[in-house]
C-alpha positions in Angstrom: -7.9 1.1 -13.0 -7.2 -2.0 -11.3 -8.0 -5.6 -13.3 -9.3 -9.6 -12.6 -7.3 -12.4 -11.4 -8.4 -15.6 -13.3 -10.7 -16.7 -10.3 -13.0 -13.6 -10.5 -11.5 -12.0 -7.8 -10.5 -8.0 -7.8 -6.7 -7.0 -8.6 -5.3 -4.0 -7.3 -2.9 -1.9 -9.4 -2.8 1.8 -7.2 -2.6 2.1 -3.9 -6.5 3.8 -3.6 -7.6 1.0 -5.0 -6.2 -1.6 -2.5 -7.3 0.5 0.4 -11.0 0.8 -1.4 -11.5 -3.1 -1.8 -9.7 -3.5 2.1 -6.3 -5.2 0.8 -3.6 -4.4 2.9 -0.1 -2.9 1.3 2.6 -5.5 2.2 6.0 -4.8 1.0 8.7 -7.9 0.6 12.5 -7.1 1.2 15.0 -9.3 -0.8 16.1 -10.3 2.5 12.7 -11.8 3.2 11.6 -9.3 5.7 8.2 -7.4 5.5 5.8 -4.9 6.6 2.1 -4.6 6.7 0.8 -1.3 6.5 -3.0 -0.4 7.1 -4.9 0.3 3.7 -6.1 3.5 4.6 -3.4 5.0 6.5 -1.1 4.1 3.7 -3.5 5.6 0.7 -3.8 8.7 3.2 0.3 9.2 3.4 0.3 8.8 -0.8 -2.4 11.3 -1.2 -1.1 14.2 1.5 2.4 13.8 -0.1 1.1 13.8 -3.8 2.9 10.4 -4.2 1.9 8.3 -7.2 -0.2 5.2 -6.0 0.9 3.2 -9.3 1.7 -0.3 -6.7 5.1 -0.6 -9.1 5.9 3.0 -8.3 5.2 2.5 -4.7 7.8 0.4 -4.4 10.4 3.6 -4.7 8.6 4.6 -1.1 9.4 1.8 0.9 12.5 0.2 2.3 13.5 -2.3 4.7 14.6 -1.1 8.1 16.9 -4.5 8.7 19.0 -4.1 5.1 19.1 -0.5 6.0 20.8 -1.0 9.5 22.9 -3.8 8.3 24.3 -1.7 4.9 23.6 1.9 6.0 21.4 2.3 2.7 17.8 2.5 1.9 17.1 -1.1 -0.2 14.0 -1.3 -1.8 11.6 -4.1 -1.8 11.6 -6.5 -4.6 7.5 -6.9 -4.7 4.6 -5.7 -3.0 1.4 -7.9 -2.0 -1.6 -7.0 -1.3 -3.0 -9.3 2.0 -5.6 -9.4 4.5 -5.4 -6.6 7.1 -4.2 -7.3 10.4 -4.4 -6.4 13.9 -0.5 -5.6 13.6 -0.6 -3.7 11.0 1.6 -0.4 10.8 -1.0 2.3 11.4 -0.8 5.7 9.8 -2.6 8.8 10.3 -6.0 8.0 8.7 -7.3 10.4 6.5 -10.8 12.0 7.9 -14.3 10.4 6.9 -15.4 12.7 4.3 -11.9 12.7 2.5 -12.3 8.9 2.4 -15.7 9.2 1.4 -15.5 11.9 -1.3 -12.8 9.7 -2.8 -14.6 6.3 -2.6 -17.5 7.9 -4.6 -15.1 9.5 -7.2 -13.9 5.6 -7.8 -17.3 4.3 -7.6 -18.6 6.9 -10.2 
């Protein structure tokens, strides 16, 4: 799971692992709009719905609401980032304190 950037720093390749080292899920539209969703609210939604957290899969989970109004159609994102959460992030049912724990120390082991 997960890798280095060249400057030492943590890279994020699943969705737990983003929430686990507090990097917010940002996907990009095409169109330039985006989204920032709440690390662990967003890792809660993939885990209830058995989703896989692959960050490349993810992409198949998100869309963007403007293209969608515009065409009628669901349009993906063409990237996701991970960023610094927010105050206005979207906020997503968060999962309860032991779930988060029990998972962190299954990542950690």
């Amino acid at each position: 799971m997960g890798g280095w950037t060249k400057d030492g720093q943590h890279r994020a390749t699943h969705v737990f692992e983003a929430a686990a080292w507090f990097r917010a899920i940002k996907p990009v539209c095409r169109c330039g709009h985006s989204a920032t969703f709440n690390p662990y609210g967003i890792w809660w939604r993939f885990e209830c719905r058995m989703w896989d957290g692959n960050l490349v899969k993810a992409c198949q989970k998100f869309w963007c609401v403007r293209c969608g109004a515009r065409t009628g159609k669901r349009v993906r994102p063409v990237r996701i980032e991970l960023v610094d959460p927010g105050p206005d992030d979207i906020a997503l049912p968060m999962p309860e304190e032991r779930e988060w724990k029990r998972a962190l120390s299954r990542f950690r082991a």
